[in-house]
SENU-361062 format. One line per field, with one value per residue: residue in three letters; x, y, z of N, C-alpha, C in turn; chain. Coordinates in steps of 0.001 Angstrom, whole numbers, plus 500000, padded with zeros to 6 digits. Layout:
N
residu: (Ala|...);
n.c1: (X|...);
n.c2: (Y|...);
n.c3: (Z|...);
ca.c1: (X|...);
ca.c2: (Y|...);
ca.c3: (Z|...);
c.c1: (X|...);
c.c2: (Y|...);
c.c3: (Z|...);
chaine: (A|...);
//
This chain:
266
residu: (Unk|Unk|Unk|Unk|Unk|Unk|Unk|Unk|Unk|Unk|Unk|Unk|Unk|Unk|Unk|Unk|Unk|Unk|Unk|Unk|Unk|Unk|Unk|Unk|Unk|Unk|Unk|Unk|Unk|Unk|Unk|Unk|Unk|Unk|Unk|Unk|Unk|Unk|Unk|Unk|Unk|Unk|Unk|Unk|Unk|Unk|Unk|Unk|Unk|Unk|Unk|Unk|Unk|Unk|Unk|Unk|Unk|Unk|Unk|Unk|Unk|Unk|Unk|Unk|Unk|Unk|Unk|Unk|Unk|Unk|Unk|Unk|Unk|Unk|Unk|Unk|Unk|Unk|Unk|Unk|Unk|Unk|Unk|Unk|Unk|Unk|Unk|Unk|Unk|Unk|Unk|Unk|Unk|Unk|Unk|Unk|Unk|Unk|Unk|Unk|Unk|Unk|Unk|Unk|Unk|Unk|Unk|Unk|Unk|Unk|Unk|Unk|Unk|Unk|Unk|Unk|Unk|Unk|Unk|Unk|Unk|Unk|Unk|Unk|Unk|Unk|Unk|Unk|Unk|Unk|Unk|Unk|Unk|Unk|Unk|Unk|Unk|Unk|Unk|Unk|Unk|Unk|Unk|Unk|Unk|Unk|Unk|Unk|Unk|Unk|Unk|Unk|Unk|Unk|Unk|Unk|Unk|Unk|Unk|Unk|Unk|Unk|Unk|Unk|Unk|Unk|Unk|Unk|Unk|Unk|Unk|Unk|Unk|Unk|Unk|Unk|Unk|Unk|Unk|Unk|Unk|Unk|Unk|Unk|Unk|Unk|Unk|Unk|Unk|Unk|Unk|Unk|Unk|Unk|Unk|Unk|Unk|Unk|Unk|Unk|Unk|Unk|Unk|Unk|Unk|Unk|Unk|Unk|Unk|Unk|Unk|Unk|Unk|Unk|Unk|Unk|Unk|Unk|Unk|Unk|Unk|Unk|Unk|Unk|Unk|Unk|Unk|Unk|Unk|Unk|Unk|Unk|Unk|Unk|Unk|Unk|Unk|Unk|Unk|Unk|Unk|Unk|Unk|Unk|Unk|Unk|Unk|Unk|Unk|Unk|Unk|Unk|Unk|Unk|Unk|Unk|Unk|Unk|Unk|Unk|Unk|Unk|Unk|Unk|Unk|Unk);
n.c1: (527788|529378|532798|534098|536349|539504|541629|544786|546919|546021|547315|546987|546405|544864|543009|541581|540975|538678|536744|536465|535434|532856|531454|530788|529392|526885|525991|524843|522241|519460|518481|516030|516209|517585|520123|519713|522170|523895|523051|522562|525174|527788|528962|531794|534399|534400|537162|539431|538815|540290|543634|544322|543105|539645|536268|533670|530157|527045|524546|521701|519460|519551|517939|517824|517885|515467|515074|512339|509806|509948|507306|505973|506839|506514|506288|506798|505390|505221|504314|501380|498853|498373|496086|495408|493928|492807|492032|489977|488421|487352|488856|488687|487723|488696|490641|491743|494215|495496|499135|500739|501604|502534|502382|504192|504892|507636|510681|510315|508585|507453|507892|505872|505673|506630|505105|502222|498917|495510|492231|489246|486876|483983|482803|483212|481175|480225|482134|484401|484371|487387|485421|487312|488045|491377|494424|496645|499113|498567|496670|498391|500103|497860|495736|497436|498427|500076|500728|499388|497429|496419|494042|492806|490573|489555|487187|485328|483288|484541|483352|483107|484910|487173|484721|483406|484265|484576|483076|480186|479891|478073|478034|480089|482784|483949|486474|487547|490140|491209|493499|494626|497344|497102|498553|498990|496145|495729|495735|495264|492475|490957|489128|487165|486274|485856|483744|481566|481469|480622|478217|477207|477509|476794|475023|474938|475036|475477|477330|478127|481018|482496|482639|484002|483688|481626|480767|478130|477260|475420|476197|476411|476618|479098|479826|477429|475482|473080|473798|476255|477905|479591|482136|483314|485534|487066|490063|491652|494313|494293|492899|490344|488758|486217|485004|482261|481295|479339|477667|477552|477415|476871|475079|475905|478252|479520|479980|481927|483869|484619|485316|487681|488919|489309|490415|493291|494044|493402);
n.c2: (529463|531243|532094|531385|532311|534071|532222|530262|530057|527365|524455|523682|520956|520197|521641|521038|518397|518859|520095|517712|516001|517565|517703|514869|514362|516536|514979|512736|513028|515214|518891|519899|522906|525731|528528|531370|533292|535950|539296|537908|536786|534606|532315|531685|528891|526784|527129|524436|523524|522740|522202|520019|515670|515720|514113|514574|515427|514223|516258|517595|519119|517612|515579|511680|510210|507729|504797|503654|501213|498433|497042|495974|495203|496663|495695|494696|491759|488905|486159|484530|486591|488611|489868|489557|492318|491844|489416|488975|491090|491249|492569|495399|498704|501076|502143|500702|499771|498417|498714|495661|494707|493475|492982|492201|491081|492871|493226|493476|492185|489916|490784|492103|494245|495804|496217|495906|495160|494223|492874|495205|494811|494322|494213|497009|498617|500577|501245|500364|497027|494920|495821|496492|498626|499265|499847|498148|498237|498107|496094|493900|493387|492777|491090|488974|487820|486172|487306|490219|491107|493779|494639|496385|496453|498034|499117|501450|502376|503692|505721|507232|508933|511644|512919|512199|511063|507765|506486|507807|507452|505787|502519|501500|499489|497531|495892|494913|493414|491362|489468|486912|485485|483098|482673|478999|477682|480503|482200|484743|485186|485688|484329|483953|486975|487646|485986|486606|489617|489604|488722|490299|492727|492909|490965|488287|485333|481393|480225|478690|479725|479545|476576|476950|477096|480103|483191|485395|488109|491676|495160|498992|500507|502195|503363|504241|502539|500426|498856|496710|493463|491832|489018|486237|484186|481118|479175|476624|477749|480301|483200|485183|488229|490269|492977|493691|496251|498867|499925|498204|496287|492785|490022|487585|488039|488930|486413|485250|486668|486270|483852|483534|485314|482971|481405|482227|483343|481889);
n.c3: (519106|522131|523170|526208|526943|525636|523849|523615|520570|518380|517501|513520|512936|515310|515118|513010|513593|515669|514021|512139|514195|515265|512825|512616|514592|514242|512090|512719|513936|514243|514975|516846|516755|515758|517021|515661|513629|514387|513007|510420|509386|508597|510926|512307|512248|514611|517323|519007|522618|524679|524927|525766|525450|525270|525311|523310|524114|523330|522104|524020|522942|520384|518363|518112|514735|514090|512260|509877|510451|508381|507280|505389|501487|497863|494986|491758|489701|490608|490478|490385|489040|486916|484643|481270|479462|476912|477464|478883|477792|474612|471778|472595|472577|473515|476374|479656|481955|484955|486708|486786|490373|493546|496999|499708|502920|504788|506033|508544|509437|510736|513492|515570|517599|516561|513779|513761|513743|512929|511630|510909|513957|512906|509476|507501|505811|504783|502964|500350|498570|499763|501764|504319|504749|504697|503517|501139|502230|505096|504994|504659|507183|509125|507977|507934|505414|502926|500299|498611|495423|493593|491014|487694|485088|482194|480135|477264|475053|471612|471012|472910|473958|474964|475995|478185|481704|482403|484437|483448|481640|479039|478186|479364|480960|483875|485676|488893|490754|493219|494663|496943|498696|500924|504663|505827|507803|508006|510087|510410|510194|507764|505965|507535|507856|505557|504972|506413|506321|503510|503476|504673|503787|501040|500797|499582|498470|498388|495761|492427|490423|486954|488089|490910|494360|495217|496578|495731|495366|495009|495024|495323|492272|490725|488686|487206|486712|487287|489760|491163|490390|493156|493906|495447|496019|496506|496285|497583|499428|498119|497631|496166|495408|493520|491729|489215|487244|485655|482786|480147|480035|478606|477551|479504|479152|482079|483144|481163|481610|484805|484462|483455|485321|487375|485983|485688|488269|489798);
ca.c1: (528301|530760|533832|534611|538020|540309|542479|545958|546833|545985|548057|545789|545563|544074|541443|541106|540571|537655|535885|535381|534419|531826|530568|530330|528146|526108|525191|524162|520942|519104|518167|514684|516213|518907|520150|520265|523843|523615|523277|523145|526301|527997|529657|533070|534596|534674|538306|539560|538916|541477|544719|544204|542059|538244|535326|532361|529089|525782|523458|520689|518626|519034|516678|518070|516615|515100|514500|510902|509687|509622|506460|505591|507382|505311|507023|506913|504351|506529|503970|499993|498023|498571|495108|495547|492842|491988|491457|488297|487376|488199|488294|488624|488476|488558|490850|492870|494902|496605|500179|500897|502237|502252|502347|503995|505596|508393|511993|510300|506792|507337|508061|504861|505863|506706|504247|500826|497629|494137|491408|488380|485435|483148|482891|483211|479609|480274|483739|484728|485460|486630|485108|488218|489005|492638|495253|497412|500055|498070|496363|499358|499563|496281|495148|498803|498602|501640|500646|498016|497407|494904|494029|491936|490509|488309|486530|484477|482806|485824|482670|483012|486379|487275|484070|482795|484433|484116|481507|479174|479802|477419|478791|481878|482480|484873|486316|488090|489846|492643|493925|495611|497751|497051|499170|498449|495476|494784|495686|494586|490745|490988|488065|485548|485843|484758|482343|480717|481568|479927|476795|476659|477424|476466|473857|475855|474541|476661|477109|479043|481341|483544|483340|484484|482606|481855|479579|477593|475805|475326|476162|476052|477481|480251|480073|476137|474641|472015|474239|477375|478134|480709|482544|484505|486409|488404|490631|493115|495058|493985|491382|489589|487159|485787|483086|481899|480512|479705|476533|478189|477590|476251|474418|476919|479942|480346|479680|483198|484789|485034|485857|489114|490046|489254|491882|494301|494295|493300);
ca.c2: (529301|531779|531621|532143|532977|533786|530784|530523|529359|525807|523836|523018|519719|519683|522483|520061|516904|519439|520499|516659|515727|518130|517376|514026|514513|516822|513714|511724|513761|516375|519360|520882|524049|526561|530139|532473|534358|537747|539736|537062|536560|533274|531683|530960|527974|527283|526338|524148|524689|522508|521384|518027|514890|515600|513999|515419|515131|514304|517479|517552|519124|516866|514099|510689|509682|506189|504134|503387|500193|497602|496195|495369|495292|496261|495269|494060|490784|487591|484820|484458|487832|489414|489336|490365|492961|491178|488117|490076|492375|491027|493776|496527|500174|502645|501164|501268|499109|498645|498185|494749|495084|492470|493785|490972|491016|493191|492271|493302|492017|489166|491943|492193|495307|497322|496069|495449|495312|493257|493143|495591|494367|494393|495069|498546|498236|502187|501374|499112|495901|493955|495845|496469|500049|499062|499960|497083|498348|497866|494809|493173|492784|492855|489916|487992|487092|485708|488773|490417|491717|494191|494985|496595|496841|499325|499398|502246|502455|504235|507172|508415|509408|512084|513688|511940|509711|506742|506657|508653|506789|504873|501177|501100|498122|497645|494720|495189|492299|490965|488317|486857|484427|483022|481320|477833|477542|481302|482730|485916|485061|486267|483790|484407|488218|488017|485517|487903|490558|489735|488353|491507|494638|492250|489999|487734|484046|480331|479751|478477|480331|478357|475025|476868|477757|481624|484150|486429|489302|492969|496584|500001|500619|503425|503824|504942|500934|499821|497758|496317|492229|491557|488077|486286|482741|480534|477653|476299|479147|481366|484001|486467|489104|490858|493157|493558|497283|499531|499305|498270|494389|492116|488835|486173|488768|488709|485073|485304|487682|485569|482575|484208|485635|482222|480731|483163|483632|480288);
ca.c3: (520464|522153|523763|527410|526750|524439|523619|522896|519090|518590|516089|512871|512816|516651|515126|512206|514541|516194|513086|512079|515482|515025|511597|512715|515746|513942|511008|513679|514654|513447|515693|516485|516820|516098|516848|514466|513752|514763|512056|509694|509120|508767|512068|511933|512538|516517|517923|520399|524088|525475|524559|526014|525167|525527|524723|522810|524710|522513|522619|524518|522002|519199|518208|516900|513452|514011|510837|510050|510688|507172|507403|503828|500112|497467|494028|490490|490276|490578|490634|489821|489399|485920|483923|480137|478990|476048|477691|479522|476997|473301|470803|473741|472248|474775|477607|480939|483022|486056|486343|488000|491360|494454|498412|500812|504337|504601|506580|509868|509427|511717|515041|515726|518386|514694|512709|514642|512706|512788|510775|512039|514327|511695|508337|507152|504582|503845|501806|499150|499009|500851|503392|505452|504990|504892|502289|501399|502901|506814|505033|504940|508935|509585|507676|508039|504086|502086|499663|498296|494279|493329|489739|487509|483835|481722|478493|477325|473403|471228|470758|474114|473692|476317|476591|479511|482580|482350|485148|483501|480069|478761|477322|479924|481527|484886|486586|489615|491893|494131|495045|498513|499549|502367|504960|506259|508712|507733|511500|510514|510464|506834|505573|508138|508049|504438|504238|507041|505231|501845|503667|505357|502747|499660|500248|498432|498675|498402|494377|491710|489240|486515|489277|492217|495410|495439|497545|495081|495481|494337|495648|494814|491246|491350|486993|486620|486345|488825|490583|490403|491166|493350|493889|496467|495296|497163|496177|499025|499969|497215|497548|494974|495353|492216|491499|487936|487475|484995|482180|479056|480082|477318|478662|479236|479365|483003|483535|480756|482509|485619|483885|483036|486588|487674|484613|485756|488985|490933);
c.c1: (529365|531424|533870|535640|538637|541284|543629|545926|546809|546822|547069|545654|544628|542624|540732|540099|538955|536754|535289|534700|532545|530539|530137|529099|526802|525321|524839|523103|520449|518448|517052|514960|517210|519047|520101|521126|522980|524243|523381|523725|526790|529111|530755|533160|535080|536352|538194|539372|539722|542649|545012|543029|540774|537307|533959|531148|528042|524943|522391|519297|518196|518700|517049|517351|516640|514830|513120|511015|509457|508678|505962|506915|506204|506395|506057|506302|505368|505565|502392|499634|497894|496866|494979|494106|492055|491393|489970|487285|488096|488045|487903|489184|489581|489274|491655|493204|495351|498104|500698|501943|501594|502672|502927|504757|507272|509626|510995|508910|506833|507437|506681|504524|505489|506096|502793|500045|496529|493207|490242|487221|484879|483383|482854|482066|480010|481215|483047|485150|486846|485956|485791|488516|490592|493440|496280|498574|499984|497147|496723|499336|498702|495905|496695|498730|499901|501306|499818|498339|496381|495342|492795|491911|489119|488471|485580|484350|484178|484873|482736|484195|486592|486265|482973|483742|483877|482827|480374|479050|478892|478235|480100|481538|483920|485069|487718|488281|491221|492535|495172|495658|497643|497816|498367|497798|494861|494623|494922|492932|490593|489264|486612|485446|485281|483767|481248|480632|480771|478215|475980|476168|476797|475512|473909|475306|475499|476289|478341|479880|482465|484242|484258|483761|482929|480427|479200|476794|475984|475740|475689|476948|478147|480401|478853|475414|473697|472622|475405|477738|479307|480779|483151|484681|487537|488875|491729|493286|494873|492423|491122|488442|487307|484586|483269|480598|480186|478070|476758|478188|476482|475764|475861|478263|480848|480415|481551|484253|485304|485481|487775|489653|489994|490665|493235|494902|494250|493704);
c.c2: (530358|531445|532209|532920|533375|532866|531196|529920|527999|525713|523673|521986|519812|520432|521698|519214|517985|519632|519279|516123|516298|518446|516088|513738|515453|516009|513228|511472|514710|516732|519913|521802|524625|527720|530446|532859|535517|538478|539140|536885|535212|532990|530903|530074|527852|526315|525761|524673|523905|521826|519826|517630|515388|514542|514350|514595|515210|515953|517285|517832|518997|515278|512990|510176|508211|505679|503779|501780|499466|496591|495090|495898|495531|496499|495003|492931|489705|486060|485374|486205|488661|488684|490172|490808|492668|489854|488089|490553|491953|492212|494948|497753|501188|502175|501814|499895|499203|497820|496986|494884|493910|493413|492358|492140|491245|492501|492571|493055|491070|489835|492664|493717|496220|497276|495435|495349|494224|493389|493887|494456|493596|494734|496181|498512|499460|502083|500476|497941|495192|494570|496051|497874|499880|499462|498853|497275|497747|496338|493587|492255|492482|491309|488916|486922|487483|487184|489021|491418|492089|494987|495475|496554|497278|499375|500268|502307|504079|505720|507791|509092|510455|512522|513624|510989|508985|506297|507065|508622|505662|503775|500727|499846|498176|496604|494952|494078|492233|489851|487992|485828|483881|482227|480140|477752|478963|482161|484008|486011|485517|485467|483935|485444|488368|487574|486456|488767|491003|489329|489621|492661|494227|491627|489129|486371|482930|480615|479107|478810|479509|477140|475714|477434|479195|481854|484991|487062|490676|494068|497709|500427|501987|504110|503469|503205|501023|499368|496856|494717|491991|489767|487313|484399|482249|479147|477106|477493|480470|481591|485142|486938|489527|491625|493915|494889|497803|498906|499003|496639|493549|490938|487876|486743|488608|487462|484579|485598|486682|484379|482446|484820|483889|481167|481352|483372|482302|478961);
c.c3: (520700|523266|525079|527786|525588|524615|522807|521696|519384|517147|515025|513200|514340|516319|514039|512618|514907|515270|512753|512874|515376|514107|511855|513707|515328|512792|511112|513875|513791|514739|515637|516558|516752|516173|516268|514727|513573|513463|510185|508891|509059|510019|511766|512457|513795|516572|519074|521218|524796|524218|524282|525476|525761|524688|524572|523264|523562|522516|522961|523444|520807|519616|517023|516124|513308|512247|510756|509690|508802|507125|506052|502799|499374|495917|493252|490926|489600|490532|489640|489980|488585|485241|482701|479951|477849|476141|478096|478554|475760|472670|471381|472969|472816|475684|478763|481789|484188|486131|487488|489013|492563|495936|499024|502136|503890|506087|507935|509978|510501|513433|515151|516524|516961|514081|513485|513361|513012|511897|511320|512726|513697|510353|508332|505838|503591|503223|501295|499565|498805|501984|504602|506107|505001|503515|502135|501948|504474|506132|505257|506438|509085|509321|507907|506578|503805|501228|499110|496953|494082|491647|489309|485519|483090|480572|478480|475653|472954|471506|471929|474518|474954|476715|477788|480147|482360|483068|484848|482030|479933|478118|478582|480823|482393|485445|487345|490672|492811|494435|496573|498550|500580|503586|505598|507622|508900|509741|511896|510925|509256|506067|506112|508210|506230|504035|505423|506221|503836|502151|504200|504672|501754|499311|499534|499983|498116|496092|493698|490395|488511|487590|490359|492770|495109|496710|496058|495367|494700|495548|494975|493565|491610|489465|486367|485992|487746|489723|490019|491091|491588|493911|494587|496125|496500|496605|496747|499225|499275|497731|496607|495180|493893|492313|489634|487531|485752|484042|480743|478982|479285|478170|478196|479453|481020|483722|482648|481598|483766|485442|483912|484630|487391|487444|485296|487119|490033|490270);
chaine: (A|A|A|A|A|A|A|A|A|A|A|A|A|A|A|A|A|A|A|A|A|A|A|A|A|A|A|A|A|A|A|A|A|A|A|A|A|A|A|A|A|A|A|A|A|A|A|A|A|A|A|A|A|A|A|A|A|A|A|A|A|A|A|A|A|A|A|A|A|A|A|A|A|A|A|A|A|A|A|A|A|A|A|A|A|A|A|A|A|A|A|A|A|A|A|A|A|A|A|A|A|A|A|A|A|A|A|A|A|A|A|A|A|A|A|A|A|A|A|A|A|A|A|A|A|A|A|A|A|A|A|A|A|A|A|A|A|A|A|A|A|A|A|A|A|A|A|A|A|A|A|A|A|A|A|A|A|A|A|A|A|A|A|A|A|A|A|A|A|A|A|A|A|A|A|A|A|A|A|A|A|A|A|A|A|A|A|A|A|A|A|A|A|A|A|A|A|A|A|A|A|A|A|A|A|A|A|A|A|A|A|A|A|A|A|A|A|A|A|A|A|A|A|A|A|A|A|A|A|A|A|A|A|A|A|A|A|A|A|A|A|A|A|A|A|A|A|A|A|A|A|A|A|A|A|A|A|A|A|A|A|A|A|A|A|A);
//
């Protein structure tokens, strides 16, 4: 900025008082744009322009930094949703986990303005399930669950050691699920978009896995099997999908396998 005038000496402290004024109004905002110093040089420190009381006007061409909206938390797992890898897979060579983690409703999830969301239309068939396309972060809103845990775990024969993905390993075996809270009466529509859902992408028919109602059917395997079974469980407020991929499955293993997210999770 320059000066219109030259200015008589100001006392320090009044050029003081001006300099924090000015650091403070600039911490406020952040600007889309600034001059360059001529020559670039560094710009001395601007003095008073009056003697007397003023007060410092905002700038026009800075832009106050809003906070982003807190729709979700996504934390350390505090309740149901941990499923040990040997409970699945005894005597697991080759392995991988996921590190437990829970998603709920963050401080401003209830402001519906800041945090919108629904569940789509329709299923989404061309993704994964559930079918939402959503990341739990937008699942959160969307479906209006207490919180939602997704996990995973992987066995592959010790012999295939790095020289193939897992996908493209023979013996590996994958089970992939989540789990959601749901609140009471389920406002979201969370139950009928998946039993659509699974009748739709899955072909998945009424059944029964370790004594609780499920949907079962098959998809498209994603780790070189024919086909991979996925799962969908409910018991009160609890819900579990699952699908059970990979060609490394022994008879009776994934009839286990679900036994145990069943134990564990509902």
């Amino acid at each position: 900025m320059t000066r219109a005038r030259r200015l008589r000496a100001v006392p320090a402290l009044a050029a003081l008082a001006a300099l924090a004024l000015a650091a403070s109004a600039l911490g406020a905002c952040t600007s889309e744009a600034l001059d360059p110093v001529a020559g670039g040089s560094t710009a001395s420190a601007p003095t008073a322009v009056s003697s007397g009381a003023s007060t410092a006007q905002p700038d026009p061409g800075m832009t106050p930094i809003e906070a982003a909206a807190r729709c979700t938390t996504t934390r350390r797992l505090t309740g149901k949703g941990e499923v040990p890898l040997d409970a699945v897979f005894p005597g697991a060579e080759t392995s991988a986990t996921s590190d437990p983690k829970e998603t709920v409703p963050g401080p401003d999830a209830a402001d519906r303005t800041q945090c919108p969301g629904e569940l789509p239309a329709e299923p989404q068939c061309d993704g994964l399930v559930p079918w939402t396309d959503l990341l739990p972060d937008e699942f959160v809103p969307a479906s209006g669950a207490r919180r939602i845990v997704g996990g995973y775990l992987l066995t592959m024969p010790k012999q295939a050691g790095n020289q193939a993905p897992p996908e493209s390993s023979a013996g590996t075996k994958v089970v992939t699920f989540s789990l959601v809270d749901l609140v009471a009466g389920d406002p979201g529509g969370l139950v009928d978009y998946l039993d659509v859902a699974f009748r739709a992408c899955a072909k998945a028919t009424p059944s029964t896995v370790a004594g609780v109602g499920a949907l079962v059917g098959t998809v498209r395997s994603e780790y070189g099997a024919g086909s991979a079974e996925v799962v969908l469980l409910r018991r009160g407020t609890h819900l579990v999908w699952a699908a059970l991929d990979g060609s490394g499955w022994e008879k009776g293993e994934q009839q286990r396998a679900l036994a145990v997210l069943v134990a564990r999770l509902l």
